[in-house]
N, C-alpha and C positions, 0 to 999 in steps of 0.2 A: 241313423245308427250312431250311438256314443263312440265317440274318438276315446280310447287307449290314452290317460296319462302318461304322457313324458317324464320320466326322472329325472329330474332337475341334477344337475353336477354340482357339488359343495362348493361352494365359494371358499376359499381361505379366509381367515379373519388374522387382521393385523394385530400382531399381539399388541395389546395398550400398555404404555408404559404406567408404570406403577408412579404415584406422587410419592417421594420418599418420606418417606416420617419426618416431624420434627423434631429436632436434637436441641438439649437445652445448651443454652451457652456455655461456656466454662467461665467458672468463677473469676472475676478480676482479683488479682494478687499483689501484696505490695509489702513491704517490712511493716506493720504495726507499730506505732508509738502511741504510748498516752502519758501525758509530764500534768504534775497536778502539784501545788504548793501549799502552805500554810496561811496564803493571804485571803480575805473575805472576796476577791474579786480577779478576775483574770490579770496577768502580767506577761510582759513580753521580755525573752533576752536579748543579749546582744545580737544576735543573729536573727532578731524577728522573728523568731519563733514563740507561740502562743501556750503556756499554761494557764490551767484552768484553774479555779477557786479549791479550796480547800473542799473535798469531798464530803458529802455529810456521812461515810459508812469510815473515817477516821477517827471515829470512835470519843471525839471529842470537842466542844466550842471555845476552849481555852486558848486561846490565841493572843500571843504577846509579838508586838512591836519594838518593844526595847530599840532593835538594831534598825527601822526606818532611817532610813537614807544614808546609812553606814557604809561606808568606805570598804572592802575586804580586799584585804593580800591576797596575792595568789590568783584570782578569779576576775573576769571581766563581767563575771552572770553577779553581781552583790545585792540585785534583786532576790537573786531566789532565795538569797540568806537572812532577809532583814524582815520574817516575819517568822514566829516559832509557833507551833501546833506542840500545847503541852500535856501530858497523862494522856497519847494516844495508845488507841490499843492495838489498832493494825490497819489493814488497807486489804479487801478484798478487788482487785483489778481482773474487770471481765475483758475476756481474752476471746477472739474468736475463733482460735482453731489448736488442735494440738500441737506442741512445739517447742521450743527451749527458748526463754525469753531473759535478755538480757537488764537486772535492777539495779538501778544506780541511786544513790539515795544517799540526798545532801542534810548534813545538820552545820548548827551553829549556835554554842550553846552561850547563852546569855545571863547562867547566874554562877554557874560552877566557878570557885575560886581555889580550886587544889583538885588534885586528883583523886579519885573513891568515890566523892560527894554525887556524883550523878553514874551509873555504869547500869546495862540493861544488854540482855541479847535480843537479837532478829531470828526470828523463823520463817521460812517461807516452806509452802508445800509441807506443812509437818514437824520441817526437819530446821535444826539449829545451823544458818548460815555463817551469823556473827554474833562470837560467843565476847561476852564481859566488854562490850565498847564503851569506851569512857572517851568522848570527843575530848574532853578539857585532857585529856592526856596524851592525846594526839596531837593535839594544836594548840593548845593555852583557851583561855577564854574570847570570843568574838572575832574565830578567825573560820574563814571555812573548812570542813572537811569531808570527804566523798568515801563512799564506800560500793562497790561494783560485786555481782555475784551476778551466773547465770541458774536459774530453775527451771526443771523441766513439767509443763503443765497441761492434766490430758480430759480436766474435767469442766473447761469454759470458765474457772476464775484462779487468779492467780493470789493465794490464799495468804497475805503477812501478818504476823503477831510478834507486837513485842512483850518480853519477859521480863520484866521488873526485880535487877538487881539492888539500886539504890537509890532515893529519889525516884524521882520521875520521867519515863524517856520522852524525848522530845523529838519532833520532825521537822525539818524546814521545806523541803521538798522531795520529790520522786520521780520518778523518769524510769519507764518501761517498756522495751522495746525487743520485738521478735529480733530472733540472730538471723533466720534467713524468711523471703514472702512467706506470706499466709494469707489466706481466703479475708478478702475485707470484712470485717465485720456486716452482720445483720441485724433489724430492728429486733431488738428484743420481745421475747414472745409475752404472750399476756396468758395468765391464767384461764380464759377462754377465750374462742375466736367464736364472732360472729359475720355476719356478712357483711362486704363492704360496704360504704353509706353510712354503716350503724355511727348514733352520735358519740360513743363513749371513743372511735379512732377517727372521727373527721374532723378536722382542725376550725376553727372558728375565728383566727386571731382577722379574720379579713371580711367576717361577717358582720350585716348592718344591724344598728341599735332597735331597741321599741323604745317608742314615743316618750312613755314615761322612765325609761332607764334612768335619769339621773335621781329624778323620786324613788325608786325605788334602791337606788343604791346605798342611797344617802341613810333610807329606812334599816339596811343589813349591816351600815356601821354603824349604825347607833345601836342595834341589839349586839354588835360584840366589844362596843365601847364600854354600856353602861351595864356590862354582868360578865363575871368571870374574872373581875382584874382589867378587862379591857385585853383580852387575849383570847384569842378562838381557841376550841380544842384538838388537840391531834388524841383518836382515841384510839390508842395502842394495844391498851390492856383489860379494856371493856369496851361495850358497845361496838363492836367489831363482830366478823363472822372466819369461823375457822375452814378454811380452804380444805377438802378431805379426796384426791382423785380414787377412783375405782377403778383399781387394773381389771383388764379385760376377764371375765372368767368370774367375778368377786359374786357369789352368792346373794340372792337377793332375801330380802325379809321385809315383815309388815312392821310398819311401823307403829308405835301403838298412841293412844290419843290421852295426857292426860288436860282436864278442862280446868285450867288454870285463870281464864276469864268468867267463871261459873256459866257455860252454855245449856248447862245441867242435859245434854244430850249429843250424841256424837254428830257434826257436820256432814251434810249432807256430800259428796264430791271425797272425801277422804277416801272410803273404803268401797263405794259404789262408784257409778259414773265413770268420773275420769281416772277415778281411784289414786288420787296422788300418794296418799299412804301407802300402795303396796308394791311389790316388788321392786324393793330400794336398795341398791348395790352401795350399805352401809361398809366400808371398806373393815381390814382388820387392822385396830390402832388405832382408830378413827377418834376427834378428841371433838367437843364442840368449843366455843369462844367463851374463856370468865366472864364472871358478871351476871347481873340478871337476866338480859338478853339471852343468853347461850344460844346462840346464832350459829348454824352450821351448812357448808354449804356441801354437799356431794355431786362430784362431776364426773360423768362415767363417758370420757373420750368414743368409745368404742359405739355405743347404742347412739353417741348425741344428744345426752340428756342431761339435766343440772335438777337440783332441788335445794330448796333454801327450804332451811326449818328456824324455828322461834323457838323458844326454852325446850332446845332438843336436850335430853340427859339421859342417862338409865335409872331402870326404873331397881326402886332399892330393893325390893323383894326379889323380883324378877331376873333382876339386870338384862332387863330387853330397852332396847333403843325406844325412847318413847316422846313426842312432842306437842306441843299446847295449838302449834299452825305452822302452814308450810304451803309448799306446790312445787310442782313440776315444770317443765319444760322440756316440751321435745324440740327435735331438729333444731339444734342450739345454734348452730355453724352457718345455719338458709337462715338465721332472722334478721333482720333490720331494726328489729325494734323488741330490744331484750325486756321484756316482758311477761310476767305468769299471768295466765289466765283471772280475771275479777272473781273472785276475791281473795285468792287464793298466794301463799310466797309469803314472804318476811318482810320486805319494806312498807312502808305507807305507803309510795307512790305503784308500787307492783313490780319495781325492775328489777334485776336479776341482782344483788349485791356484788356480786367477785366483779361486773364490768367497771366498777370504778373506786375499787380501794386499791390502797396505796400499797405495794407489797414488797417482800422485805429483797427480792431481787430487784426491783427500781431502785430502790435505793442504792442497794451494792454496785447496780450500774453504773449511777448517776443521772437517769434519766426518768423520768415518767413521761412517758408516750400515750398518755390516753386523759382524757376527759375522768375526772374524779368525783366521788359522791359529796353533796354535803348536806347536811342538817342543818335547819336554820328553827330560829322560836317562833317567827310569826310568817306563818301563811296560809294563801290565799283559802277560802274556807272549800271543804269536804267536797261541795258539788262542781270545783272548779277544778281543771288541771290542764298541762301544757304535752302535748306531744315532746317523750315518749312515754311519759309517764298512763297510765290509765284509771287513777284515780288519785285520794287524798286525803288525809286526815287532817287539814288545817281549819282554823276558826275564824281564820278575819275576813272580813267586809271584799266580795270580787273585785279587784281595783284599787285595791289599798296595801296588798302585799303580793310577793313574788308567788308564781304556782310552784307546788310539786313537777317537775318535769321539766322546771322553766330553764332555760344554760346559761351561766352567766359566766365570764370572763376577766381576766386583770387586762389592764388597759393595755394594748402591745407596746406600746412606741413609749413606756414605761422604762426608763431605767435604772435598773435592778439595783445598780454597786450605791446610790443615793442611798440606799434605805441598808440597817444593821440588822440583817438576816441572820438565822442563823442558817450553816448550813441545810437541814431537811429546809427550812424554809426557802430559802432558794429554790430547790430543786421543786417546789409546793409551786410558788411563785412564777418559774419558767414554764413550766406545765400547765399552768393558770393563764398566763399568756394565747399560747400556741393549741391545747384543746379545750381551757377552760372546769366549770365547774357543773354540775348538774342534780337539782335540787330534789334528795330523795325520801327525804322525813323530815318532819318537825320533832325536835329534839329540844332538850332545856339548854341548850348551848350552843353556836355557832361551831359548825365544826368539820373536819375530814375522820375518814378511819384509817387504818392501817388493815392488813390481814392479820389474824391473833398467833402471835407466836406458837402458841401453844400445840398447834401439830408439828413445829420444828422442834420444840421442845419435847417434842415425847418421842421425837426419833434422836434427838441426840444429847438432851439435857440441855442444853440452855435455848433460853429464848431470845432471838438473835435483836429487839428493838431497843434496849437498856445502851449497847454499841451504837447500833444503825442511827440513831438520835445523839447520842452523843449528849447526853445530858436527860431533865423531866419532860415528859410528853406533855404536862400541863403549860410551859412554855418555850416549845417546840416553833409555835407559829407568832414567838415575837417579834412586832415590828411589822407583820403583815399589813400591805396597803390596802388596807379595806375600803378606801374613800376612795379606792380607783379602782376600783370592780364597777363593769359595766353589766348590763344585762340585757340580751337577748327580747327578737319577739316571740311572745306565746306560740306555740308547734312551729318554732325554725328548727327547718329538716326535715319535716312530716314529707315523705314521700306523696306527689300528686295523684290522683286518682282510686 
């Protein structure tokens, strides 16, 4: 006979303690200071405290000595005075956090001989801090004078312009510093993020040589030696790609094809397949880069998607957004290896343009944090290329010139203040160091790009690199050590397996 199951009596269960969430840290917090001079190279004052070289977003390279190793009344700091920044036009200072920051802001004027002859205001934030300063009326000629104001700043840069009364204003130094902590600053963001590893933010300055790097270096200064002047190009105002983000929501449209390399028929992968022509969240305002190129890039944050286009323009009947080549890219943020699909994108070598141009917040910063593009005349021919690039348009002999993709680097242990930079050069040159350079078209010039003004220009009239340079983009990059560029082995960085 079947026994009758027993009902078993519930066990309690011990309640389990929950693992508590993780909480992010709190920000470290500290007074902010940044002190920056008129001189080509860092200085120290009395107190051993360190500014930095004259910023390249000071709007100018005119930089007089006059007062070297002058004596000044009044002041134990006669460093910060004995070099003058002349016809500057202001000083953009990235600030990290909202907050009222105190500018102290030394001159020392070195030609005024009476009063009137030199007078200019300061604006900061907008607004007129110091109206009609004439130093030589403050102090006489060659002596120091200080000027102190606090602004309050809620947009991440602390915005200075000088206004041109008489003559020409001059700067000797600056010193800017939060009145109470703020969040320490963070690396500066980059036009896109991709995933970490990617080569355009992994540093290289400790990475080993290829074989031939000294042949081949020797071959990249001699094509910016012997054409151009013997000066690379920084291309500001062409040959550049105009940055364009597509806020979340931004309507999409086909783009339309015109055949500008006579295909005499529409590419295959445009509007079938992967369809990179369609649904293109062309923004509104959206501008592409001067020049022949008209290089445009659209980066819609929200979906994770980028597209480079090649003579994007509207079309004059239509005025529909319409290009000669281009592609996509999805999951922009998951790649390693920024790259449009073959054959498709706007570079020679296939990578994304915005990872390694020079943009006009680096500059304002003073930093470049990333791995930069460049164009060179001779390379390695079509069927050859270098991780991360995926292809090539070059003509010479495999083994005779650098690849598309290949990274090449200034020599670290290079120092900088030997060589008469100009400011952007500098900033070219430290960056070139610590991520280097990485070779993404053959181009009739040796050269870097900038981002194209021209979508900061159509949002507020001017185009911010005529400042940010501080002078001609055609020699922007004089005095570059070109004989100390080292170069990388072919796919250093290709991820294994």
């Amino acid at each position: 006979m079947a026994k009758k199951p027993v009902a078993k009596k519930p066990v309690a269960k011990t309640p389990v303690a929950k693992k508590p969430l993780p909480t992010k840290p709190a920000p470290q917090t500290a007074v902010f200071r940044s002190r920056v001079t008129a001189h080509p190279y860092p200085v120290k004052d009395s107190a051993g405290q360190v500014w930095g070289a004259i910023p390249a977003n000071w709007g100018t390279r005119r930089i007089s000595t006059t007062f070297k190793g002058k004596d000044f009344a009044g002041t134990s700091d006669d460093v910060l005075y004995q070099a003058n920044a002349w016809d500057a036009k202001g000083y953009d200072v990235a600030v990290p956090a909202a907050a009222t920051y105190r500018v102290t802001m030394h001159f020392a004027d070195d030609k005024a001989t009476s009063e009137g002859q030199r007078v200019f205001d300061v604006r900061a934030e907008g607004r007129t801090v110091v109206r009609d300063l004439d130093v030589f009326r403050a102090v006489g000629q060659g002596a120091a004078h200080r000027v102190t104001f606090d602004v309050r700043v809620t947009d991440g840069f602390l915005n200075l312009d000088y206004v041109k009364r008489a003559d020409l204003p001059l700067v000797s130094a600056i010193e800017v510093q939060s009145t109470v902590p703020v969040a320490l600053p963070r690396p500066a963001p980059r036009l896109i993020t991709f995933a970490p590893g990617n080569p355009y933010t992994t540093r290289i300055d400790k990475a080993p040589l290829a074989a031939n790097s000294d042949r081949l270096a020797a071959a990249l200064a001699g094509q910016v030696r012997n054409f151009w002047g013997g000066v690379a190009a920084t291309n500001a105002y062409g040959f550049n790609v105009a940055f364009n983000v597509a806020p979340k929501g931004t309507p999409r449209i086909r783009v339309g094809f015109h055949d500008c390399q006579n295909k005499r028929s529409v590419p295959s992968g445009l509007y079938d397949g992967p369809g990179h022509f369609v649904d293109v969240p062309v923004p509104r305002g959206a501008v592409a880069a001067n020049g022949s190129d008209g290089q445009m890039t659209v980066y819609d944050p929200a979906a994770d998607q980028v597209w480079d286009f090649w003579q994007m323009r509207r079309n004059a009947g239509t005025g529909r957004w319409e290009a000669c080549w281009g592609g996509r890219l999805d999951n922009v943020s998951k790649t390693i290896r920024p790259v449009y699909p073959a054959p498709y994108g706007a570079s020679a070598s296939g990578l994304v343009i915005a990872g390694g141009v020079i943009t006009a917040d680096d500059v304002r910063r003073n930093e470049i944090n990333h791995a930069m593009n460049l164009g060179i005349i001779d390379v390695s021919r079509w069927d050859t290329h270098s991780w991360p690039a995926n292809r090539s348009d070059g003509t010479q002999p495999p083994g005779t010139a650098i690849m598309e993709g290949q990274r090449l680097r200034l020599d670290p242990t290079l120092d900088l203040t030997r060589y008469n930079l100009t400011p952007f050069g500098r900033l070219v040159a430290e960056a070139a160091q610590r991520y280097g350079f990485i070779v993404t078209d053959r181009s009739g010039a040796v050269g870097v790009a900038t981002e194209s003004g021209a979508p900061e220009k159509a949002r507020t009239g001017v185009n911010p690199w005529p400042v940010l340079l501080g002078g001609e983009a055609y020699d922007a990059l004089k005095g570059f050590p070109w004989d100390r560029v080292q170069v990388l082995p072919p796919d250093y960085g290709r991820p294994r397996g």
